[in-house]
C-alpha positions in Angstrom: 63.8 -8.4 30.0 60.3 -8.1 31.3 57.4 -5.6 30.1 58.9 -3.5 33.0 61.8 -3.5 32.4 62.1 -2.4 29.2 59.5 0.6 29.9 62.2 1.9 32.7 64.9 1.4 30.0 63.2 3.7 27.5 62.3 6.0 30.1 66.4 6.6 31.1 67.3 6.6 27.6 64.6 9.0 26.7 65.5 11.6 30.1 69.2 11.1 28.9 68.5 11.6 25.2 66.0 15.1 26.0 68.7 16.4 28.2 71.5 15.8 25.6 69.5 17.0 22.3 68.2 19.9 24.8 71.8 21.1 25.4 73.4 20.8 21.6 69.8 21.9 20.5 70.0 25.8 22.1 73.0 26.2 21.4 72.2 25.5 17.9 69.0 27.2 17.7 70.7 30.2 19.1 74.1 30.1 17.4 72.9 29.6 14.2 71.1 32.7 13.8 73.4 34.7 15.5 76.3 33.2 13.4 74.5 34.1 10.3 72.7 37.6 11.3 75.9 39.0 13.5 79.3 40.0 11.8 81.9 37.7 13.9 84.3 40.6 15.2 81.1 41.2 17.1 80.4 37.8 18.0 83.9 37.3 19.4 83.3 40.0 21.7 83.1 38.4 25.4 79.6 40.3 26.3 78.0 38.9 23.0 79.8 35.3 24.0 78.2 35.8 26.9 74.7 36.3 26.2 74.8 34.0 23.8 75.8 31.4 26.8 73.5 33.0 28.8 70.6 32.7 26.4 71.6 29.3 25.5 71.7 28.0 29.5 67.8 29.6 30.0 66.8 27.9 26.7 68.2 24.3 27.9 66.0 24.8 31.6 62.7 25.5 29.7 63.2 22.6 27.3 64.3 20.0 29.9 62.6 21.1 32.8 59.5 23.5 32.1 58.5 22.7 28.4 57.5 18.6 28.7 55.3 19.0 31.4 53.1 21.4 29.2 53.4 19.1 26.5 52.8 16.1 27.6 50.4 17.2 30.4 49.3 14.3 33.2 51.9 12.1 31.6 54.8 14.2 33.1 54.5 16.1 36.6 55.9 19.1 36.5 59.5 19.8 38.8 59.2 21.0 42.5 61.4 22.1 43.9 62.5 19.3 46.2 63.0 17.1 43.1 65.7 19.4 41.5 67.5 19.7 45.3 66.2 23.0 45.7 64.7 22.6 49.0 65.3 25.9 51.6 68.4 27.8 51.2 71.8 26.9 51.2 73.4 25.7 54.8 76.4 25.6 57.0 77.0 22.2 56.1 76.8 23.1 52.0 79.5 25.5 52.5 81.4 23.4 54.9 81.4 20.3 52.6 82.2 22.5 49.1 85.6 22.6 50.0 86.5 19.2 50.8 84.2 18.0 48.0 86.3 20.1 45.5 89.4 18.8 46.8 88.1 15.5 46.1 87.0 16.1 43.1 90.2 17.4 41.5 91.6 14.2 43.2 89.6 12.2 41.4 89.7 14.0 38.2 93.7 13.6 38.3 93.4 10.1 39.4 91.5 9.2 36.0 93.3 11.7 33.5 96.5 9.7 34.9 94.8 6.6 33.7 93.5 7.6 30.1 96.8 9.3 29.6 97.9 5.2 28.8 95.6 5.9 25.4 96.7 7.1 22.6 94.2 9.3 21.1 93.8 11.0 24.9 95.9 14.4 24.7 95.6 15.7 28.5 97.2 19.0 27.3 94.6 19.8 24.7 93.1 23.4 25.3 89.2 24.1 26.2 87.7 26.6 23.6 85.1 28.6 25.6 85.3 31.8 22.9 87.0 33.7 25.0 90.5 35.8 24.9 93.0 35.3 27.9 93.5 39.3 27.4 90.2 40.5 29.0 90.5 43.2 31.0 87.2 45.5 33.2 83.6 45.2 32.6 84.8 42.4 29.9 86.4 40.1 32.6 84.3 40.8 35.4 80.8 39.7 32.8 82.9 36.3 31.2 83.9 35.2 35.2 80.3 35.8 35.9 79.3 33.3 33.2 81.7 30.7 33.0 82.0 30.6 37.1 79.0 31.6 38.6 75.9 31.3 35.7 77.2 27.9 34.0 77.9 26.2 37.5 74.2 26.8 38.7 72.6 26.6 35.9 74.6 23.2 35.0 73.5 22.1 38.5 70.2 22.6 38.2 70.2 20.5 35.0 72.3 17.9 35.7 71.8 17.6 39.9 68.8 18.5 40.1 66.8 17.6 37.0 68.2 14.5 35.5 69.9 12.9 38.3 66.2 13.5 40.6 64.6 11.3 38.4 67.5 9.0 37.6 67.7 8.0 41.0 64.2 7.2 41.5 63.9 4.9 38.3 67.2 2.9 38.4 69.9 2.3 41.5 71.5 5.1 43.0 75.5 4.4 41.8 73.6 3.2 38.4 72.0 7.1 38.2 75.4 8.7 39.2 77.2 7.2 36.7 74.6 7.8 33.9 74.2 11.4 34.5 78.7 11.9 35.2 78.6 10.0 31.3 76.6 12.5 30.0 77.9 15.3 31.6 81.4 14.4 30.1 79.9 14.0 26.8 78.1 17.3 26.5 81.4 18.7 27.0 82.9 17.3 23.7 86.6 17.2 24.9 87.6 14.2 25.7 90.2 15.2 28.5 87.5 18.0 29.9 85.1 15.1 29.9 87.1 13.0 31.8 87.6 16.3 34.6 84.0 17.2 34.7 83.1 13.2 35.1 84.8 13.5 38.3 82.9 16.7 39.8 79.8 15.0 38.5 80.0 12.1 40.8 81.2 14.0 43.9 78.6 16.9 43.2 76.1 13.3 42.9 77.1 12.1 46.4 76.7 15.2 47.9 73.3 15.7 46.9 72.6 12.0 48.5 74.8 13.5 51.3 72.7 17.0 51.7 69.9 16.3 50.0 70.2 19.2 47.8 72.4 20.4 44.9 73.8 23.8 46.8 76.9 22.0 47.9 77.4 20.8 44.5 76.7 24.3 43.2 79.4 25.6 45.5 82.0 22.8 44.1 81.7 23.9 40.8 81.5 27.5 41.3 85.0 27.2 43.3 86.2 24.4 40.3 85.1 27.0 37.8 86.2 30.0 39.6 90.1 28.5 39.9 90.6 27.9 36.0 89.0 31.2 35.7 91.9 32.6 37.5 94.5 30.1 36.4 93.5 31.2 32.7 92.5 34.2 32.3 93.8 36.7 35.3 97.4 35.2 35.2 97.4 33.2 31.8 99.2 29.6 33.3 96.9 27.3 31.6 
C-alpha cells in the first residue's frame, strides 16, 4: 500500500476509533460518578436515567464534533453545517421518504436477523436493557419517550449521519463509508441481535442522506423506528 494509502487508512480508523471511545467514554465519565455518588433506587428512577442519557448524548457531540477542532487547530476544520447534513430545514420530500425508508428498513433488519438466526450464539429474542421499567406511567413516561424516541434518534443522527459518515464518504467510496459507519453503529449497541436491527436503519438512513443530501429524513426514520418499540414496550408491554 502506498504512502497514501496508508495515511487514509489511519485516518478512517482513527474517525471510527474517536467516535467509538467518544460514545463508551461519556457514558463512563458520567456513569461512574453517578454510580458511586447517587444511591441506585435513585438512579433507577426514569428522570435520573434520563439525564444521565441526556448528559451522556451532549458529552459524545462535543468530544466528536466540537472538542478536536480546538485541539488540534488548522489540522482539523471545524463541522458546518452542510458537512453534518444540516443544511436548511427539513422538507416535504424528508417526511415523504421517512416512511417508506422505515419500512425498508425493518425489511431489511428482518431480512438479516433471519439469517444470523442460523448461528448459534445469535438469540433474536434477547431483551434490550435501556434502564427503564415497562410500568411508567405521567410525567415519567412522557420524559423516557422523549429520550429514547426523540433525543437519542437526533442526537445519534447527528453523530453517526452527519459527523462520521460526512467525512467517511469523502476519504473512502461511498458503499465502503456506509458500511463502516452501519458496523459501528451496531457495535456501539453491544447486543448482538440490536446490532444487527440498527445495522439495517444505518444503511437506509446512509442512502437517504446521499438521496436528500441531509440527515432529517434519516432523523425521521429513527424517530418513527424508536417511537414504535416505544409503544410496543412500554405503553402496551408486547415486547
Amino acid at each position: 500500500m502506498k504512502k497514501d494509502g496508508w495515511m487514509k487508512f489511519w485516518r478512517v480508523l482513527g474517525l471510527l476509533v474517536l467516535v467509538f471511545l467518544s460514545v463508551i467514554g461519556a457514558q463512563l465519565l458520567i456513569g461512574l460518578p453517578l454510580a458511586f455518588l447517587v444511591p441506585t433506587e435513585v438512579l433507577e428512577s426514569p428522570i435520573v436515567n434520563t439525564l444521565y442519557s441526556v448528559a451522556s448524548y451532549i458529552l459524545v457531540i462535543i468530544l466528536v464534533i466540537y472538542l478536536p477542532p480546538k485541539i488540534l487547530k488548522k489540522k482539523i476544520r471545524p463541522s458546518s453545517r452542510e458537512s453534518l447534513g444540516l443544511s436548511g430545514l427539513p422538507t416535504w420530500t424528508d417526511i415523504g421518504l421517512s416512511i417508506p425508508g422505515y419500512i425498508v428498513s425493518i425489511l431489511l433488519g428482518m431480512g438479516l436477523t433471519f439469517l444470523f438466526t442460523f448461528m448459534p450464539w445469535f438469540n433474536a429474542d434477547e431483551a434490550q436493557e435501556l434502564g427503564y421499567t415497562p410500568y411508567m406511567v405521567g410525567f415519567e413516561r412522557i420524559i423516557s419517550y422523549l429520550l429514547l424516541a426523540v433525543i437519542a434518534p437526533i442526537c445519534e443522527e447527528l453523530v453517526f449521519r452527519g459527523f462520521l459518515y460526512g467525512k467517511l464518504r469523502i476519504m473512502v467510496p461511498k458503499w465502503l463509508a456506509i458500511i463502516l459507519t452501519s458496523l459501528l453503529f451496531g457495535i456501539i449497541h453491544l447486543q448482538w441481535n440490536v446490532g444487527v436491527v440498527v445495522f439495517a436503519m444505518s444503511i437506509i438512513t446512509c442512502i437517504l442522506r446521499e438521496v436528500t443530501g441531509t440527515i432529517y429524513a434519516g432523523m425521521l426514520v429513527h424517530i418513527i423506528n424508536n417511537s414504535i418499540a416505544f409503544y410496543l414496550v412500554y405503553v402496551i408491554g408486547i415486547m
